[in-house]
C-alpha positions in Angstrom: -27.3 -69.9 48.8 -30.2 -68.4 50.6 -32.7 -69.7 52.9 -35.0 -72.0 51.9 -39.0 -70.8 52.9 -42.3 -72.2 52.2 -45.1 -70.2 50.6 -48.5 -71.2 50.2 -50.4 -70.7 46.7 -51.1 -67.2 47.9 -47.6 -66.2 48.5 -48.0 -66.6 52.1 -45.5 -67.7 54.6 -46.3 -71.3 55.2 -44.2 -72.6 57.8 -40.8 -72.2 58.8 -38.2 -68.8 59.2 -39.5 -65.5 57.9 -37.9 -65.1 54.9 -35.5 -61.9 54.5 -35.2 -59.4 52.4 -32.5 -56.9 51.5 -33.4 -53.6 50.1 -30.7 -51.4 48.3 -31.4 -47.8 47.9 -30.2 -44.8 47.9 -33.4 -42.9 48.6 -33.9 -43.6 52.4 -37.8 -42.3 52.3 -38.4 -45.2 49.9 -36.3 -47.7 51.4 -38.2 -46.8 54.7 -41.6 -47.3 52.8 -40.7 -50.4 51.2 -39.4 -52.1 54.3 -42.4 -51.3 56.0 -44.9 -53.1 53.3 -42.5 -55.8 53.3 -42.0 -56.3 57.1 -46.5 -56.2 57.0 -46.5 -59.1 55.1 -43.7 -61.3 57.3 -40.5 -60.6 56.0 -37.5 -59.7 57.8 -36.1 -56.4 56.4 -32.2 -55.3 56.0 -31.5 -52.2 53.9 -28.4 -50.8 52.4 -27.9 -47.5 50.7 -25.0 -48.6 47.7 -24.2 -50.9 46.1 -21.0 -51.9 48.1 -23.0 -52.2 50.8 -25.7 -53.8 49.4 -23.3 -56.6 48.2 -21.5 -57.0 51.6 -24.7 -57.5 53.4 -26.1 -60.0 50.9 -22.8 -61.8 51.5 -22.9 -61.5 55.1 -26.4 -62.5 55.4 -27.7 -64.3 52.3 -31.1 -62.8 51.9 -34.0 -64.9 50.1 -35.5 -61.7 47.9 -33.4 -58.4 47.3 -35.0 -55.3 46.1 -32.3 -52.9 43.7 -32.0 -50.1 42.6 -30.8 -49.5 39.4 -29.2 -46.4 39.7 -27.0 -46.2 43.0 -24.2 -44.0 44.0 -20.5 -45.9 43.3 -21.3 -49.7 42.3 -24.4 -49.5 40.5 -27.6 -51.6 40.8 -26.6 -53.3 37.7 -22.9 -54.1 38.4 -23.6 -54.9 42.5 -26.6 -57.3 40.7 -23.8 -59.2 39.1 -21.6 -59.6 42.0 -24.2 -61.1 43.8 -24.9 -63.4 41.2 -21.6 -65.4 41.7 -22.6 -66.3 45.7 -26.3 -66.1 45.8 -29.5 -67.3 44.1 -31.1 -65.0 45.6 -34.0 -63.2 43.8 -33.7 -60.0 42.8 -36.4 -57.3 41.9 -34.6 -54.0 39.5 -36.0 -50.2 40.4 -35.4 -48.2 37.5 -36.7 -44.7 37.2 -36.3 -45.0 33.2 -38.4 -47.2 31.3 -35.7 -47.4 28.5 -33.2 -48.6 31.7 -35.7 -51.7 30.9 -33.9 -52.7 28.0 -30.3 -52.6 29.9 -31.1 -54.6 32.7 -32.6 -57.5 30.4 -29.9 -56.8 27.4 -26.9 -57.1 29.9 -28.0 -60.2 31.4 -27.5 -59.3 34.4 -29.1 -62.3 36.5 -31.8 -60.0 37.5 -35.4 -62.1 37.9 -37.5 -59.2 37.2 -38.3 -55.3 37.4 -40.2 -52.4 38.3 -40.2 -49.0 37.2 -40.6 -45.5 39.2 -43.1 -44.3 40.4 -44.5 -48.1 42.1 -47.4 -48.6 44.5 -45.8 -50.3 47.4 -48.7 -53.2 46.7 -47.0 -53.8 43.4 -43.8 -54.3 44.4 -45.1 -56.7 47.3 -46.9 -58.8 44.4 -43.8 -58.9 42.4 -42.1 -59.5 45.7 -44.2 -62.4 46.2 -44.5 -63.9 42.8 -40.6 -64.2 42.9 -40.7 -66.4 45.8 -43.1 -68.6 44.4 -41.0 -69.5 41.3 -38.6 -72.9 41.8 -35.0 -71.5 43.0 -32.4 -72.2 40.7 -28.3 -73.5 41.8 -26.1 -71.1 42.9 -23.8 -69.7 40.7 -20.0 -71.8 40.9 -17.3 -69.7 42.2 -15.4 -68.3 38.8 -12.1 -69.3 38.5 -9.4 -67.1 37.2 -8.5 -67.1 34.1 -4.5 -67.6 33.0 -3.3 -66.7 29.5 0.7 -66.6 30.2 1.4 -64.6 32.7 -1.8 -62.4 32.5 -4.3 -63.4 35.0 -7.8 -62.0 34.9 -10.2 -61.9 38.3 -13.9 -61.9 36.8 -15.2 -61.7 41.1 -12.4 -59.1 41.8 -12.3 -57.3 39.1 -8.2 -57.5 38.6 -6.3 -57.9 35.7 -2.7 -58.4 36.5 0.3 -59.4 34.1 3.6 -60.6 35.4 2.1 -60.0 38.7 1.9 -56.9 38.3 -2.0 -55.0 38.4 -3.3 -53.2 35.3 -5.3 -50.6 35.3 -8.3 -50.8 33.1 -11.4 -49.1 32.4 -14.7 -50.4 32.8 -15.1 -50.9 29.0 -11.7 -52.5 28.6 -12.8 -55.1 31.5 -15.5 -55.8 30.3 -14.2 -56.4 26.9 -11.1 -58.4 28.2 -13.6 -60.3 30.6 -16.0 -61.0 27.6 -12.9 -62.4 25.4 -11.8 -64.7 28.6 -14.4 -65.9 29.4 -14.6 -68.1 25.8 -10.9 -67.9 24.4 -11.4 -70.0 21.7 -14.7 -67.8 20.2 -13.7 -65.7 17.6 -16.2 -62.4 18.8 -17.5 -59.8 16.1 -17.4 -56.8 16.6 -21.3 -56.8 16.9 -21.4 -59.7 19.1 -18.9 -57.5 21.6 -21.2 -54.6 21.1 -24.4 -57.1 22.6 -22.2 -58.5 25.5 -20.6 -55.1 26.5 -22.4 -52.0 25.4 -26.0 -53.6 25.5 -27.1 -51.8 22.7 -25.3 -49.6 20.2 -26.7 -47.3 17.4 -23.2 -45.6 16.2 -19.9 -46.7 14.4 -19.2 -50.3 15.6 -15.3 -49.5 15.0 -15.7 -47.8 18.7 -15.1 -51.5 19.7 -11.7 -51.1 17.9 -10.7 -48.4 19.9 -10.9 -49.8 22.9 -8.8 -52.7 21.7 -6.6 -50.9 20.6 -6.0 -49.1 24.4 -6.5 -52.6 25.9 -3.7 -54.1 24.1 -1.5 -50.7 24.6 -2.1 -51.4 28.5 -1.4 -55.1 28.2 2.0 -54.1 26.1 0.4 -55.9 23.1 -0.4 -55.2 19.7 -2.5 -56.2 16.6 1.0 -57.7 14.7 2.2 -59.8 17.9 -1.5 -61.1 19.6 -0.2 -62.4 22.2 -3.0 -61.6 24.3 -5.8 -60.6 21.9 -5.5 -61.8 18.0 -7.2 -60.2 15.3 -9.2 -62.6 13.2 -9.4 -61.4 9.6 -12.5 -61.0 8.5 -14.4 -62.4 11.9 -13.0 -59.9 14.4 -11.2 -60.9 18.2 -10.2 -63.5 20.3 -8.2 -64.3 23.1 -4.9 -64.8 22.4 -3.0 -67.8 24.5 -0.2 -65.2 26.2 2.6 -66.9 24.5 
């Protein structure tokens, strides 16, 4: 949870703590510039350079606004914006360079509040900045459970898939498909509808979803005939299979 701090109708600190904000960039010339507008207007300012980082210090110090940039070095914006999401409610203002990086932030639901592209005035950002911490703060996100289907156990907060025990190594695609299957094991997902949840958007041959399967199962030392783990649905498409 983060702080709790009054602002008047003009997005003024009322009464109480300065609020802090985190600001995760990889360009330290900007981060300087933005901590600097933000500090003017009474915030507390920490700043991280990645995404790792940036998630460890949200952790550690449970900011009320964080500022992200989309595209960081290692975890990007968009993944460090989801592991965030499961311990803080936090509200978090995108950077993206790209205005078609738009459509990705909103399309992968990443629990980002809103967004601004590059190149910003820093007065913008402060207004966004500010119109965020006017808006009524939502519940933290619950811790997520692991998820158990036989002896495969899949981490959604770590990450980790492991069978028998044992860790599997998966691609970010083939996480993100087995996470998206987990997470609702008794929806039977078209391949459209995994194309939405995973890929954002897609313009090519939707059977690209059936190639990833098709490695997924080969790592989880399943197949289409046996389903223990993921069960073809004819004419539908996948679901989670129950492990036995």
């Amino acid at each position: 949870m983060a702080r709790q701090v009054r602002l008047d109708a003009g997005g003024v600190i009322a009464s109480g703590p300065r609020p802090l904000a985190l600001v995760v960039d990889d360009e330290a010339p900007l981060a300087a510039l933005v901590r600097s507008y933000l500090e003017r207007e009474g915030f507390e300012v920490e700043t991280a350079g990645d995404g790792e980082t940036g998630v460890r210090v949200a952790r550690e110090r449970l900011p009320d606004v964080i500022v992200l940039d989309l595209m960081l070095p290692g975890l990007d914006g968009i993944e460090a914006c989801r592991q965030i999401r499961t311990f803080s409610d936090a509200y978090i203002l995108m950077l993206t360079a790209k205005a078609e990086e738009v459509d990705k932030i909103i399309g992968l639901s990443t629990g980002a509040d809103d967004y601004v592209t590059k190149p910003f005035s820093p007065g913008e950002l402060v207004a966004r900045v500010r119109a965020l911490m006017r808006r009524p703060r939502e519940a933290a996100a619950p811790a997520i459970a692991v998820r158990h289907f036989g002896d495969l156990e899949v981490d959604p907060l770590a990450r980790e898939v492991r069978k028998g025990g044992a860790s599997v190594e998966l691609t970010r695609l083939e996480f993100a498909l087995l996470e998206a299957l987990s997470e609702q094991p008794r929806v039977a997902f078209s391949r459209q509808q995994l194309l939405e949840r995973v890929w954002g958007s897609w313009f090519g041959d939707e059977h690209v979803v059936d190639v990833h399967l098709a490695n997924l199962r080969r790592k989880l030392g399943d197949d289409a005939r046996a389903g223990r783990y993921i069960r073809t649905v004819r004419g539908v498409g996948y679901r989670m299979g129950t492990g036995e």
